[in-house]
C-alpha positions as CSV (number, residue, x, y, z in Angstrom):
1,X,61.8,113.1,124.5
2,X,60.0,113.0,128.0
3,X,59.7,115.6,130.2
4,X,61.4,116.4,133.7
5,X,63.7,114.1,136.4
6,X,63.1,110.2,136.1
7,X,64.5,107.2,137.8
8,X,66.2,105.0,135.7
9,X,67.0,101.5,136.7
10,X,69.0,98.9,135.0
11,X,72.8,97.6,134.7
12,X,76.4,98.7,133.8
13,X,79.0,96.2,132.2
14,X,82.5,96.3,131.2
15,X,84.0,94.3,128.5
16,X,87.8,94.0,128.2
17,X,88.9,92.6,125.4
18,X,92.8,92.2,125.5
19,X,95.2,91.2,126.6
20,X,92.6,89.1,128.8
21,X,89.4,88.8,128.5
22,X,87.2,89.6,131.5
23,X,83.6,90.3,131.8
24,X,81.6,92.7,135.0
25,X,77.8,92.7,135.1
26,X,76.4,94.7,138.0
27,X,72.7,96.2,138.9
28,X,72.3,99.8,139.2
29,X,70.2,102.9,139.1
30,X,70.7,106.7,138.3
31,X,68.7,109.6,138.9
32,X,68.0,112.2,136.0
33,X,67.9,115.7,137.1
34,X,66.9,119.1,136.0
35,X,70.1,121.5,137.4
36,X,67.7,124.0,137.5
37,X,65.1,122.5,139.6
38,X,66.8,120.1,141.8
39,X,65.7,121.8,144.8
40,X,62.0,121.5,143.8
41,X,62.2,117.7,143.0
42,X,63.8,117.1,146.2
43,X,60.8,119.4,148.1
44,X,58.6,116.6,146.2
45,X,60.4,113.2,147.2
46,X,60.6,112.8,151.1
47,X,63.3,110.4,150.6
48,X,65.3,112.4,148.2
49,X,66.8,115.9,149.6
50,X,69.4,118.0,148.0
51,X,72.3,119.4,149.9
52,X,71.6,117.8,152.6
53,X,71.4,113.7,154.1
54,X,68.6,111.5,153.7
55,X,68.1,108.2,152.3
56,X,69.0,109.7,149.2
57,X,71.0,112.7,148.1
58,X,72.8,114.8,145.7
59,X,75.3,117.5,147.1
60,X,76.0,119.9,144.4
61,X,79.7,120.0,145.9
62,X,80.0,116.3,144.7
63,X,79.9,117.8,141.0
64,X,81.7,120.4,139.1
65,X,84.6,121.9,140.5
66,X,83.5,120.6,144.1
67,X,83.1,123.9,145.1
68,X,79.2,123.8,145.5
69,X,78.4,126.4,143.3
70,X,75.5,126.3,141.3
71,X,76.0,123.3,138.6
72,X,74.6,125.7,135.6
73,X,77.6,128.4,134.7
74,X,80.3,125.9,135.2
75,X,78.8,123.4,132.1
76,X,78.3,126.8,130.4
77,X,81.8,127.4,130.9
78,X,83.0,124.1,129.6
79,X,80.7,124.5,126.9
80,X,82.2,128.0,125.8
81,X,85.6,126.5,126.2
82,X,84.6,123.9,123.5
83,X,83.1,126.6,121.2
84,X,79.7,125.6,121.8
85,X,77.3,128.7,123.3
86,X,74.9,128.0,125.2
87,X,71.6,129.6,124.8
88,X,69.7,128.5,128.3
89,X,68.1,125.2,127.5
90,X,67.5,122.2,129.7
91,X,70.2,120.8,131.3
92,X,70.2,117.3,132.8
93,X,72.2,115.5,134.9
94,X,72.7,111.6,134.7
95,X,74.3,110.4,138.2
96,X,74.3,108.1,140.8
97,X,72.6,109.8,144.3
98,X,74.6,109.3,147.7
99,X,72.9,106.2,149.4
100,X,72.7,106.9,153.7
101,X,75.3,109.9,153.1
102,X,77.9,107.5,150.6
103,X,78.2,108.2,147.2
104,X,80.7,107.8,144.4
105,X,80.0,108.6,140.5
106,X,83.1,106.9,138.4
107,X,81.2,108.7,134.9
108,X,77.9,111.7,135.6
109,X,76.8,113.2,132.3
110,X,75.2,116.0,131.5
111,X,72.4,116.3,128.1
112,X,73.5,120.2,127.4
113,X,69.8,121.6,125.4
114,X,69.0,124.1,123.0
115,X,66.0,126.2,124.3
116,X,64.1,124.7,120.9
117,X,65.0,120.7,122.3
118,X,67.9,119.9,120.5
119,X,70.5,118.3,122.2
120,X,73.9,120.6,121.6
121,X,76.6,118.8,123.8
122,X,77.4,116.2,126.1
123,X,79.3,116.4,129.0
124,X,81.2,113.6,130.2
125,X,82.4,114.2,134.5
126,X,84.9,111.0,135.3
127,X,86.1,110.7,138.6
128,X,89.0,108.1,139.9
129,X,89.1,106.1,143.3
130,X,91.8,108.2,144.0
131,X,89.9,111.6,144.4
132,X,90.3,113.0,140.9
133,X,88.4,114.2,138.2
134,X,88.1,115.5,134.7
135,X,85.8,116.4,132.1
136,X,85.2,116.0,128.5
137,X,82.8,117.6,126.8
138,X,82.0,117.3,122.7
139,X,79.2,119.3,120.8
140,X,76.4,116.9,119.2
141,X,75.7,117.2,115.8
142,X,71.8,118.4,115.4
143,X,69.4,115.7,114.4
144,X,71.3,112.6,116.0
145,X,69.3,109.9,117.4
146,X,72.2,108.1,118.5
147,X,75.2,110.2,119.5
148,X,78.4,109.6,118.5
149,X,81.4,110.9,119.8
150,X,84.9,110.7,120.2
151,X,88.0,111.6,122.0
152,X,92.0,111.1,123.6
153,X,92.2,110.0,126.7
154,X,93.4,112.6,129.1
155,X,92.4,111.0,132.4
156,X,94.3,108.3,134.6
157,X,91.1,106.2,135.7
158,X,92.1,102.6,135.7
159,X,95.5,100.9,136.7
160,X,95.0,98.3,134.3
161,X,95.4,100.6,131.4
162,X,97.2,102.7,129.1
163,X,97.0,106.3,129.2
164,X,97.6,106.7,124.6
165,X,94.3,105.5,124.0
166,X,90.7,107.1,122.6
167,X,86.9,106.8,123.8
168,X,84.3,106.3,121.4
169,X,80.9,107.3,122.8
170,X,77.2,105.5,121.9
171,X,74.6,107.6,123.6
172,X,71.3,106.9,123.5
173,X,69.6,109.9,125.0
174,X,67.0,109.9,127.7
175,X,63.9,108.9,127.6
176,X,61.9,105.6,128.1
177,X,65.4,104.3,127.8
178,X,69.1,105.7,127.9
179,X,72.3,104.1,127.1
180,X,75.7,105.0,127.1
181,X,78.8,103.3,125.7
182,X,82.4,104.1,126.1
183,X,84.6,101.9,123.9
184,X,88.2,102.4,125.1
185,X,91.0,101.2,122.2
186,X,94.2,101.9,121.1
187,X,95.5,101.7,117.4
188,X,94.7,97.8,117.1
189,X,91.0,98.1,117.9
190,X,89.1,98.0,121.5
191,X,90.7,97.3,124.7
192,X,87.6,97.6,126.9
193,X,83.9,98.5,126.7
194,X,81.5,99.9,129.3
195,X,78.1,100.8,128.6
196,X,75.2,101.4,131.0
197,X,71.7,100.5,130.0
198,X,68.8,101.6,131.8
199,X,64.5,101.9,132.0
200,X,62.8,104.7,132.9
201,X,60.9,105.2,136.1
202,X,58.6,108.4,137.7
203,X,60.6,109.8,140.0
204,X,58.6,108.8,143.2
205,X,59.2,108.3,146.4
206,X,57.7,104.8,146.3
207,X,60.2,104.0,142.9
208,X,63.0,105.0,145.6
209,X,62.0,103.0,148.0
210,X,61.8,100.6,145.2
211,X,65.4,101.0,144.1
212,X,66.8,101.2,147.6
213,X,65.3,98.0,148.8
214,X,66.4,96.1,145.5
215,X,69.9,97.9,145.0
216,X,71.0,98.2,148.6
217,X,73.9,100.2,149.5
218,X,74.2,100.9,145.6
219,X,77.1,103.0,145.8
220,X,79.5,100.7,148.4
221,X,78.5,98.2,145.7
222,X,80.0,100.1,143.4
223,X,83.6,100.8,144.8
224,X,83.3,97.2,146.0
225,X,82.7,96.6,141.7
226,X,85.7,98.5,140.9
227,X,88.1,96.8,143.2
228,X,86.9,93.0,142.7
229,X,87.2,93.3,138.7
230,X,90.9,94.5,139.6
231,X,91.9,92.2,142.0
232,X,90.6,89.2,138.9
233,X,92.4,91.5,136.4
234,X,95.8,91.3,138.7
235,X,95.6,87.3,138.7
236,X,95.4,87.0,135.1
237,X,98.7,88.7,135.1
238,X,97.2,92.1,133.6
239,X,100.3,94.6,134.9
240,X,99.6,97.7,136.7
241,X,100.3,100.9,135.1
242,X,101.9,104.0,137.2
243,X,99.3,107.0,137.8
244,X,100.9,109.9,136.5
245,X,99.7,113.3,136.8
246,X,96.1,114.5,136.5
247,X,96.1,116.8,133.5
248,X,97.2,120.3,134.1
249,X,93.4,121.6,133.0
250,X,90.3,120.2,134.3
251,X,88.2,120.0,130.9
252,X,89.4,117.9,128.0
253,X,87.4,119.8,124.4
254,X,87.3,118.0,121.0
């Protein structure tokens, strides 16, 4: 595995499968970061700050509990609550920056380390266009190339679907390239995959410049994704589902 923050540029579909078929393709790019050395990486990129607006950012209240505390003890935390103890080791952050001060991350995950390398958990930090968010986070098996996981669905992200259905993760971790592939399904087999494919870059500030001028106003694009694939998915008579509650605790654990 490579070393340190990276750029990574590439594409996120979605898949649905029944009970119409319907197909999203759209460019994007995601920043890899250090938790623990954010702050330096920004001093090093002029047109990437931290806490702060700039071409691009990342505000540390846009993560966690929103409460802009440092990012490190809360995963901790969630990884305790899942029985996995964390022993200090890298942590990094897959996300989407703010673009001019706007910024929205539907899925941010966070590669939870051993201090020997070995990958010990994923996090997985969804957030609805309605202001929500929840977490799931699932201990990694030592050894695994790919990761995969699984888990209920606990979280109302979509209108267009149930709320009784599972994720099965495919994670390729980071490094020249990462992937990451959420197959939603219920008992007769998948409903919808996403899955986010991308190549690393250096994490310079001509490769942002890069990115910006070639994925203009990335994250508008983005919300303006969400809402086109479910004004398509209303015409072909795909019914909306009520939001119910968000669940009473904040982390879903395997």
């Amino acid at each position: 595995m490579k070393e340190g923050s990276a750029l990574y540029v590439g594409s996120v579909v979605h898949r649905r499968m029944r009970p119409r078929k319907h197909a999203l393709r759209y460019r994007v790019f995601w920043l890899l970061l250090d938790i623990d050395t954010m702050k330096e990486v920004a001093a090093c990129n002029l047109l990437l700050s931290l806490n702060r607006f700039n071409l691009f950012s990342v505000h540390e209240k846009d993560y966690g509990d929103r409460s802009g505390q440092p990012l490190r003890p809360q995963v901790e935390a969630a990884m305790r609550k899942a029985g996995i103890e964390p022993d200090g080791g890298r942590i990094l952050l897959l996300t989407m920056p703010r673009v001019l001060g706007y910024g929205f991350n539907p899925l941010s995950v966070y590669f939870c380390y051993r201090r020997n390398g070995e990958l010990a958990a994923i996090l997985y930090e969804v957030s609805n266009t309605f202001g929500q968010r929840h977490s799931y986070v699932l201990p990694v098996e030592a050894g695994d190339s790919i990761v995969r996981q699984s888990i209920p669905k606990r979280f109302y992200v979509s209108p267009f679907m149930d709320m009784d259905l599972s994720y099965a993760f495919r994670v390729v971790c980071p490094d020249d390239t990462i992937a990451v592939s959420i197959r939603c399904e219920d008992r007769e087999g998948a409903i919808l995959i996403a899955s986010l494919v991308g190549t690393r870059k250096s994490l310079s500030n001509a490769a942002l410049l890069s990115a910006f001028v070639t994925h203009p106003l990335l994250t508008l694009k983005v919300i303006a994704g969400i809402h086109w694939e479910a004004f398509f998915l209303w015409i072909k008579g795909i019914g909306l589902r009520k939001r119910p509650p968000p669940p009473e605790q904040p982390l879903t654990t395997a």
